[in-house]
C-alpha positions as CSV (number, residue, x, y, z in Angstrom):
1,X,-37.4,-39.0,-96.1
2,X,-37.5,-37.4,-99.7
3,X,-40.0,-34.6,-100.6
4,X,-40.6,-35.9,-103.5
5,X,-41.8,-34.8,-106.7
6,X,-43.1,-31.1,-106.1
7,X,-47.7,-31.5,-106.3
8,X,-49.3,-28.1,-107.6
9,X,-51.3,-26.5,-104.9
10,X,-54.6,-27.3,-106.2
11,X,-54.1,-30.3,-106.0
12,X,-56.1,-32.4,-103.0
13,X,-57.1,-35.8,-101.7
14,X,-60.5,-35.0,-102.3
15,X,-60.2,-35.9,-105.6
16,X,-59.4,-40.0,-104.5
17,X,-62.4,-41.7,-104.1
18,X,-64.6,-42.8,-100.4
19,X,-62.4,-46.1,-100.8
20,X,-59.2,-44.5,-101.8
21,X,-59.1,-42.0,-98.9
22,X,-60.7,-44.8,-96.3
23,X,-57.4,-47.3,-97.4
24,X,-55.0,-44.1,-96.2
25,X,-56.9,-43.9,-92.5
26,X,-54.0,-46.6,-90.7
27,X,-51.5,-42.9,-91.8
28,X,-51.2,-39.9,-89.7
29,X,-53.8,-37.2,-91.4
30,X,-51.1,-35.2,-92.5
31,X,-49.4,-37.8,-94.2
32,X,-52.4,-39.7,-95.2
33,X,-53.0,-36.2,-97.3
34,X,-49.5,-35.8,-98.9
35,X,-49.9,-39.8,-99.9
36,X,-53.3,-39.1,-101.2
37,X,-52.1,-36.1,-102.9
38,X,-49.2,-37.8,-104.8
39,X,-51.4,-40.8,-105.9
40,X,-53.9,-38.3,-107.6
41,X,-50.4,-37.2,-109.5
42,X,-50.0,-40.1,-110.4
43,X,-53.8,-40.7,-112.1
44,X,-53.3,-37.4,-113.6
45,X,-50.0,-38.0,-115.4
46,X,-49.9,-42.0,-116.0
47,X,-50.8,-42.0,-120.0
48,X,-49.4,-37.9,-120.6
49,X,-46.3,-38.2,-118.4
50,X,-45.9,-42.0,-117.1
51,X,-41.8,-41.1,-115.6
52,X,-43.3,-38.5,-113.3
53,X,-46.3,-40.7,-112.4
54,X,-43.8,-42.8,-111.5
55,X,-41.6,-40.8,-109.3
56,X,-44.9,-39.8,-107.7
57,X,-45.8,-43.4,-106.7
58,X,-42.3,-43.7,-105.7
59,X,-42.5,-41.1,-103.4
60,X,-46.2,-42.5,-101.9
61,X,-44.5,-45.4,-101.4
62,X,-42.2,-43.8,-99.3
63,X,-44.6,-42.6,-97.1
64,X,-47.0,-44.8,-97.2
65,X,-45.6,-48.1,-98.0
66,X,-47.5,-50.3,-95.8
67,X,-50.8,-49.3,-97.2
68,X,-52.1,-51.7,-100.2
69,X,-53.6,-49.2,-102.6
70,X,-50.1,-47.4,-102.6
71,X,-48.0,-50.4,-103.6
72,X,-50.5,-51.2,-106.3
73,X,-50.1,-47.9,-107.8
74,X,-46.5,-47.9,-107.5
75,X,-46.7,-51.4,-109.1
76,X,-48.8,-50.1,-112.1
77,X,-46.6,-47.0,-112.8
78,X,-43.9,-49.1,-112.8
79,X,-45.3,-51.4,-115.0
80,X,-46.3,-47.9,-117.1
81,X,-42.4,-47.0,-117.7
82,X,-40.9,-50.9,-118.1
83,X,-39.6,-51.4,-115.1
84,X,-41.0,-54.9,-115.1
85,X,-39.1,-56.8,-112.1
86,X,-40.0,-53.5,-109.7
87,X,-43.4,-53.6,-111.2
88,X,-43.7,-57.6,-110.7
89,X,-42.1,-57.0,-106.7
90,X,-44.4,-54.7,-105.9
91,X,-48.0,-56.3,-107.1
92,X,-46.9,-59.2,-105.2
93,X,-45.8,-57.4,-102.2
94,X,-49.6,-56.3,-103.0
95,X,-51.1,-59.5,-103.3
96,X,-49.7,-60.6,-100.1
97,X,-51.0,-57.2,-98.4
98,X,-54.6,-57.6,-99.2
99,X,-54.8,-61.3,-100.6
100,X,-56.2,-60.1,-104.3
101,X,-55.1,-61.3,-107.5
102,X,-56.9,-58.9,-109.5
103,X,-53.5,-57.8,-111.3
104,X,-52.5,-61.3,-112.3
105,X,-52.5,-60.1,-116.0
106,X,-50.1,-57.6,-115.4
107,X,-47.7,-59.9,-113.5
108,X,-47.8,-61.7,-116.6
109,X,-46.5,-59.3,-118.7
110,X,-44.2,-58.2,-116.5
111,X,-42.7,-61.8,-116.8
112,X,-43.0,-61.5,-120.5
113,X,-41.2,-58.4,-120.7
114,X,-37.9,-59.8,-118.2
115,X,-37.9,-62.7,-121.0
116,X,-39.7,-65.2,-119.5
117,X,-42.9,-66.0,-121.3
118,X,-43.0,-70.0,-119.5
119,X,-43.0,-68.0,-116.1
120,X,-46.2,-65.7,-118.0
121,X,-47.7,-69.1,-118.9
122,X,-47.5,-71.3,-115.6
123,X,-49.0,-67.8,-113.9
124,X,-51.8,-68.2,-116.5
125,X,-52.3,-72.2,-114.6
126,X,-52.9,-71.1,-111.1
127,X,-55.9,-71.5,-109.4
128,X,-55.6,-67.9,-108.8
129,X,-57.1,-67.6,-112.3
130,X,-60.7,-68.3,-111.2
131,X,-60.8,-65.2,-109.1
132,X,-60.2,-63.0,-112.2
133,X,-63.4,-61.2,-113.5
134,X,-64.2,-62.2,-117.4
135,X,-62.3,-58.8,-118.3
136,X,-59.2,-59.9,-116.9
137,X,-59.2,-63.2,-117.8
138,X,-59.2,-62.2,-121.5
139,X,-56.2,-59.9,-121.0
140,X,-54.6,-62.8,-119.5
141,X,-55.4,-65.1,-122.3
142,X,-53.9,-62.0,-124.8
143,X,-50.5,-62.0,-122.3
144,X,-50.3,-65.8,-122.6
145,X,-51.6,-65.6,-126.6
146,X,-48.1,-63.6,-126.6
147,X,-46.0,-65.4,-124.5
148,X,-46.7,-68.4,-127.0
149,X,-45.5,-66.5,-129.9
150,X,-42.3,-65.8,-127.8
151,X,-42.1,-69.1,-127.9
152,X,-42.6,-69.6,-131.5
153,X,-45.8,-71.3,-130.5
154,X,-47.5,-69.8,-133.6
155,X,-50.6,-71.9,-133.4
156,X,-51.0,-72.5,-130.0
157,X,-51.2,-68.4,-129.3
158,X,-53.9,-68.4,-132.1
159,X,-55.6,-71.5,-130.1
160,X,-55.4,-69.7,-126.9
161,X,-57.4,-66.5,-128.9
162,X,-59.9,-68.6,-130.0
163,X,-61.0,-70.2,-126.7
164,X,-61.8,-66.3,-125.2
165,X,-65.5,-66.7,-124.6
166,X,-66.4,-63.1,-126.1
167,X,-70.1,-63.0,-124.1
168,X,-70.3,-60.1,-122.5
169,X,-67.1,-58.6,-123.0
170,X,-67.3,-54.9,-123.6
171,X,-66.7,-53.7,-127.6
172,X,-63.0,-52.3,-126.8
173,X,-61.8,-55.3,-125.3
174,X,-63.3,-57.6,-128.1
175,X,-61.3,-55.6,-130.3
176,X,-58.4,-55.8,-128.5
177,X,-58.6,-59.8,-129.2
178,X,-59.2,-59.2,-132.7
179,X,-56.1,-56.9,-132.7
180,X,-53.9,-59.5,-131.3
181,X,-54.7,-62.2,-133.1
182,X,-54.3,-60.3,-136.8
183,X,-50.9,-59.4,-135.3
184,X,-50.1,-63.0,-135.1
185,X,-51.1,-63.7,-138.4
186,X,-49.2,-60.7,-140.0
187,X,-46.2,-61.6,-137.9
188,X,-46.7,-65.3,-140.0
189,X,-47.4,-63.6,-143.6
190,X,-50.9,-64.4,-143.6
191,X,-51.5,-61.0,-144.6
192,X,-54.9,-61.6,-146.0
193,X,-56.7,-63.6,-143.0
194,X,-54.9,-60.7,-140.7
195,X,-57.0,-58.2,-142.6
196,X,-60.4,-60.5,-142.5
197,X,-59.7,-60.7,-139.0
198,X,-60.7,-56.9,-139.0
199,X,-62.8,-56.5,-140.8
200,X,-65.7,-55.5,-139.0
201,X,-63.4,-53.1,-136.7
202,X,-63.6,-49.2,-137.1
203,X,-60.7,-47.2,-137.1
204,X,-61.9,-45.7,-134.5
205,X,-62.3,-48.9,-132.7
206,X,-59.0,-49.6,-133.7
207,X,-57.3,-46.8,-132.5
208,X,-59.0,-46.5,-129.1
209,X,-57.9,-50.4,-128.8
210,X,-54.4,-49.7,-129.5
211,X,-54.4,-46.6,-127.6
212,X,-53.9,-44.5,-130.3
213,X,-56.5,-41.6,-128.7
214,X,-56.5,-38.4,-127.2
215,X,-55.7,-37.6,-123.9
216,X,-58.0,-36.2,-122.1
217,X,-56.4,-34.2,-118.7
218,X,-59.8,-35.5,-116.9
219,X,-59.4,-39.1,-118.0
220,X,-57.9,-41.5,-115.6
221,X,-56.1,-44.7,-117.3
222,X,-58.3,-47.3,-116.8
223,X,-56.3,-49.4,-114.1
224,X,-56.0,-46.5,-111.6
225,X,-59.8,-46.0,-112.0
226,X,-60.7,-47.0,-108.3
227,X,-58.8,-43.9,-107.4
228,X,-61.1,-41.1,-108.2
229,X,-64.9,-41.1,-108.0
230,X,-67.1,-41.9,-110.1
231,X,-70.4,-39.3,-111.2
232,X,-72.3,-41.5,-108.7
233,X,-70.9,-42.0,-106.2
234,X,-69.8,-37.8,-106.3
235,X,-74.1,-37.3,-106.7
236,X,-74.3,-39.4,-103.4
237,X,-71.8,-37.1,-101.1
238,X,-73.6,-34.3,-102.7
239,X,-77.1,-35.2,-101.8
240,X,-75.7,-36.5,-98.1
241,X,-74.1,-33.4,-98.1
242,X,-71.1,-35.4,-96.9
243,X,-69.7,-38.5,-95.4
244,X,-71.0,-40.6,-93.0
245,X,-69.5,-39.8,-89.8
246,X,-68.0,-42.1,-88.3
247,X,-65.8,-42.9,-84.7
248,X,-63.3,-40.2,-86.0
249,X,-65.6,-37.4,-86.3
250,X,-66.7,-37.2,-89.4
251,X,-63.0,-37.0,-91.0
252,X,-61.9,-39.4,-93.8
253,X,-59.0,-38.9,-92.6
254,X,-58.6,-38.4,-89.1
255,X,-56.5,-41.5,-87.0
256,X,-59.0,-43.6,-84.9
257,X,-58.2,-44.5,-81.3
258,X,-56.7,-47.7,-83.0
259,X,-54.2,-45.6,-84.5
260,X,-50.6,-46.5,-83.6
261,X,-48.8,-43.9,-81.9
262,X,-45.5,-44.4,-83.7
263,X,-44.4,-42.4,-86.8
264,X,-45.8,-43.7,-90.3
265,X,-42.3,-44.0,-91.5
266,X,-41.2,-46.7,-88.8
267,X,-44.1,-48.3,-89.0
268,X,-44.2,-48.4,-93.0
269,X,-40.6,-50.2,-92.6
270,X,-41.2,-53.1,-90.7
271,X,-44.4,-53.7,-92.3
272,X,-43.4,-53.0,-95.9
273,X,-40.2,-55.4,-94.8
274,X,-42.3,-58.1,-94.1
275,X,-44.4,-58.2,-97.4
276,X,-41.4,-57.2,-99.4
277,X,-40.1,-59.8,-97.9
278,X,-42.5,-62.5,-98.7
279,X,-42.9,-61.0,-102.6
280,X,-39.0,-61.8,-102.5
281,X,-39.9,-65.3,-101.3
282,X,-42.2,-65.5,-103.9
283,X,-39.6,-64.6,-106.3
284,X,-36.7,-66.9,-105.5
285,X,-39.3,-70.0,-105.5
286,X,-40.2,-68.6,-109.0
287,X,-36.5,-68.4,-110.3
288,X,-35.7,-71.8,-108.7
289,X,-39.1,-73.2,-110.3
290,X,-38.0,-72.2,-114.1
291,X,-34.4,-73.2,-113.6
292,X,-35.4,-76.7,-112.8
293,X,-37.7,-76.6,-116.2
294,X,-34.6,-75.2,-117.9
295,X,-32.6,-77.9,-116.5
């Protein structure tokens, strides 16, 4: 298979999280660490290079294709560089691997950007929805606030803003509602309620809302978060000294006596074949579903 994008040498699966490296232990060790090693690329270069993150994930995906937390990467850097129907394949390919909707938001989008804001709308109805967290169910209400206006739904997208219950919801994220919503009304010529809208925003706010900030080479984009650890759980190894061991010896990485004997790469076919399969399923029953509304 393809080498793939070329990883600098200091960079090693150590820096994926307990979870991260734990998902990669159905992969032979070696190429459990060349997966893991092409998923940190792609955390490192996702908001400062997103078409090399990308070609990274690709490459994971290669390898490692059968494994959940690969696909959803690959689906996200997709998703990065506008490749919306790969991006939209692959988080359902990951939905049907581990059964989470978590990125339902993003699918969203994704349907939005292939022009099909009803498709980003109906995926806003499913009974999915009540698995989301309260921070993803506002970015979903801000794709479907959008989807409305590609509708020329002008009043309903400003309805759908107004029913996000705000409690809770971190400062940035509050922000970005605000944001959307006096884009809306600019986009109407209601210049002045636009700019009443914000206010009470900083610039600062503003900026870090729109993602107008800094990069940082430390800071992971906020979606591939799960993939590195976190001060506290990095204290924890360090006062343990280090992992649990467990049946493998100690090794994150090391194959149990579960371990099919086969080579990743066959086994990655057939099972990647079968989800990829049922995302495909997926997507025919979607096409069929919004040519009947067409028709």
């Amino acid at each position: 298979m393809p080498a793939g994008p070329e990883i600098p040498e200091d960079v090693t699966i150590g820096e994926l999280d307990r979870e991260a490296r734990a998902n990669l232990r159905s992969l032979s060790k070696q190429n459990a660490e060349t997966v893991g090693r092409h998923l940190v690329m792609v955390a490192r270069l996702f908001d400062v290079d997103p078409e090399l993150a990308y070609q990274h994930a690709v490459a994971a995906v290669a390898r490692g294709g059968r494994v959940d937390i690969v696909r959803e990467t690959a689906g996200l850097a997709a998703y990065r560089t506008e490749r919306y129907a790969e991006a939209l394949r692959e988080l359902r390919t990951v939905r049907r691997l581990n059964g989470s909707s978590e990125h339902l938001p993003v699918m969203a989008d994704c349907e939005r950007g292939l022009g099909r804001p009803e498709r980003a709308i109906a995926l806003a109805q499913t009974p999915e929805v009540e698995t989301l967290d309260v921070e993803a169910r506002v970015e979903l209400s801000i794709v479907v606030a959008g989807a409305r206006m590609d509708l020329g739904e002008t009043e309903a997208a400003l309805v759908t803003l107004d029913d996000i219950d705000l409690t809770g919801v971190p400062r940035l994220q509050q922000v970005r509602v605000l944001q959307a919503r006096a884009d809306i009304l600019e986009s109407v010529g209601r210049d002045e309620e636009a700019a009443a809208v914000l206010a009470g925003v900083t610039p600062a706010e503003l900026a870090a809302a729109i993602g107008e900030v800094e990069i940082d080479e430390d800071v992971i984009v906020v979606d591939l978060d799960d993939l590195v650890p976190d001060e506290d759980e990095e204290d924890d190894e360090d006062a343990n000294g280090a992992e649990e061991p467990d049946a493998t010896g100690g090794d994150p990485l090391a194959e149990s006596a579960d371990t099919p004997t086969a080579e990743d790469g066959d086994l990655d076919d057939a099972a990647s074949a079968d989800a990829d399969a049922d995302a495909d399923a997926d997507a025919d029953a979607d096409t069929a579903a919004t040519e009947e509304e067409r028709a």
